[in-house]
N, C-alpha and C positions, 0 to 999 in steps of 0.2 A: 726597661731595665736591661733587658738583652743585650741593648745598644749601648750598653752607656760603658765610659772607658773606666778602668781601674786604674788608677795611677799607682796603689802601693807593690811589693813585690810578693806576687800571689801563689800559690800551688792548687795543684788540684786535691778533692777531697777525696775520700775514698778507701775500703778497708776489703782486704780478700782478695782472689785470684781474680782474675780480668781477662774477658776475650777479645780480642782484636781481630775484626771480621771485615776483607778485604773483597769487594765485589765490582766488578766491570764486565762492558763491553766494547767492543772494536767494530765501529759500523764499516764493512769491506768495500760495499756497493750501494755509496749514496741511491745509486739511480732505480735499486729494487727497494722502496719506499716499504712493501706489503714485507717484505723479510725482516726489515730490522725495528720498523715503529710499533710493534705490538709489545718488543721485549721493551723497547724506552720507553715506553708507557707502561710496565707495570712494576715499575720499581718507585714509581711514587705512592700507585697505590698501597703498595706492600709499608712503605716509611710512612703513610697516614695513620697506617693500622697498628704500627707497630706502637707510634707516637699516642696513639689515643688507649691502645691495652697494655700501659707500662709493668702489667704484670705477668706479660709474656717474656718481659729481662732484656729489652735492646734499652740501655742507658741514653743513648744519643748517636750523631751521626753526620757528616760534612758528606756536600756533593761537591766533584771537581772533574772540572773538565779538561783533558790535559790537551785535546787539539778538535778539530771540529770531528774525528772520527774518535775520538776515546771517551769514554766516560766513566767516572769512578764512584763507588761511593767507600768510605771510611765508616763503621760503624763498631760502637762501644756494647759489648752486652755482659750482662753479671755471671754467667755462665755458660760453657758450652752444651750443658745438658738443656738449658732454656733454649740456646740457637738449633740443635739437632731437633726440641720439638715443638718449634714452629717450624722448621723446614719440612715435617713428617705431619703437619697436622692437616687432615681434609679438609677441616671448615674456615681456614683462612685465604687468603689471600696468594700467599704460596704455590700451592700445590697446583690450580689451574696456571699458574703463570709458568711453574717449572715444565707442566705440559707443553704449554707452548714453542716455550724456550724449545724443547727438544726436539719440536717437529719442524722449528725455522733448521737448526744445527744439522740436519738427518737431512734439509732442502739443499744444502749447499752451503758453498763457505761466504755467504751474504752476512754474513754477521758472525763474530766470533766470541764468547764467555769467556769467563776467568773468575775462580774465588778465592781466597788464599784466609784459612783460619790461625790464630796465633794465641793460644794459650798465655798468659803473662802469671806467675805464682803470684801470691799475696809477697808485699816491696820489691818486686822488683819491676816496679813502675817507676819514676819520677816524672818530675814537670814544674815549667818555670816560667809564668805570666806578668809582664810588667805591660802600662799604657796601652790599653787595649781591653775590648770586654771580655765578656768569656769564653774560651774559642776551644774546640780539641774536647779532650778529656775531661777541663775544668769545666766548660758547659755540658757535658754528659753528667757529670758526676759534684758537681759545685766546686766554689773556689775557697779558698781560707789563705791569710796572709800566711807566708814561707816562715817565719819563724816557728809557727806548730810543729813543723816538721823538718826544720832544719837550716840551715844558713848555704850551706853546701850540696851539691848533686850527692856526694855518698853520703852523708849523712840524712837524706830525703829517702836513699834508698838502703839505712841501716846498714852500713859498712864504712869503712875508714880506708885509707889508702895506708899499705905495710909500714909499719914505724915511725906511725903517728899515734898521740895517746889520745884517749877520749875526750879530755877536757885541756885545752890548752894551760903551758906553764904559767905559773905568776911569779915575777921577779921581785 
């Protein structure tokens, strides 16, 4: 089902504020192997755990690779008070990897991190899926045809552009 394409004009589902959680790295020096494979290895484990204890709040999440030394991941979660604690919690996944992390960083610039958090309020999100499965958000968070929610970008996001009326004229 994952795979399968949606042909009609879809939107993402979804009610409430929304975190956008930006995390990478920069591998510097292919050739010091011991500095940089411990941290790329423990960002799957951390997305298994996340993926199997959905009540820890990470909705979903895309990997990308922007060149053979960068690595990305994109990930959706229902709150930022959820993402502060799993990143604070002992008995996960996290915390020995955050160790690590720190003592390759403190080794030299063999590898270099990056996170970037993004708060979104509840509407001011939109999104707009046609021919293609569920991809982004709509697979974090499910899809439902665009009419639910609006025909238009601002009206998906509960706004109108100045000196338009809400419901079109009838002649």
């Amino acid at each position: 089902m994952a795979d399968q394409i949606v042909r009609e004009r879809m939107t993402a589902k979804g009610e409430g504020e929304l975190v956008v959680f930006l995390v990478g790295m920069r591998i510097n020096s292919f050739w010091r192997l011991r500095s940089w494979l411990p941290v790329f290895r423990a960002m799957p484990r951390m997305l298994r755990e996340l993926s199997r204890e959905k009540e820890r709040g990470m909705l979903g999440y895309r990997l990308f690779f922007g060149s053979p030394r960068q690595i990305t991941v994109l990930q959706y979660w229902s709150s930022v008070e959820r993402l502060a604690a799993y990143a604070s919690d002992t008995e996960g996944e996290h915390r020995p990897a955050w160790a690590r992390l720190n003592r390759a960083l403190r080794a030299g610039a063999r590898v270099g991190f990056w996170h970037e958090t993004f708060v979104v309020p509840a509407g001011a999100a939109e999104s707009f899926y046609v021919n293609l499965p569920p991809t982004g958000l709509g697979a974090a968070t499910g899809i439902e045809p665009i009419a639910a929610r609006g025909e238009r970008m601002a009206d998906r996001m509960g706004r109108r552009h100045s000196g338009e009326s809400a419901a079109p004229a009838r002649g």
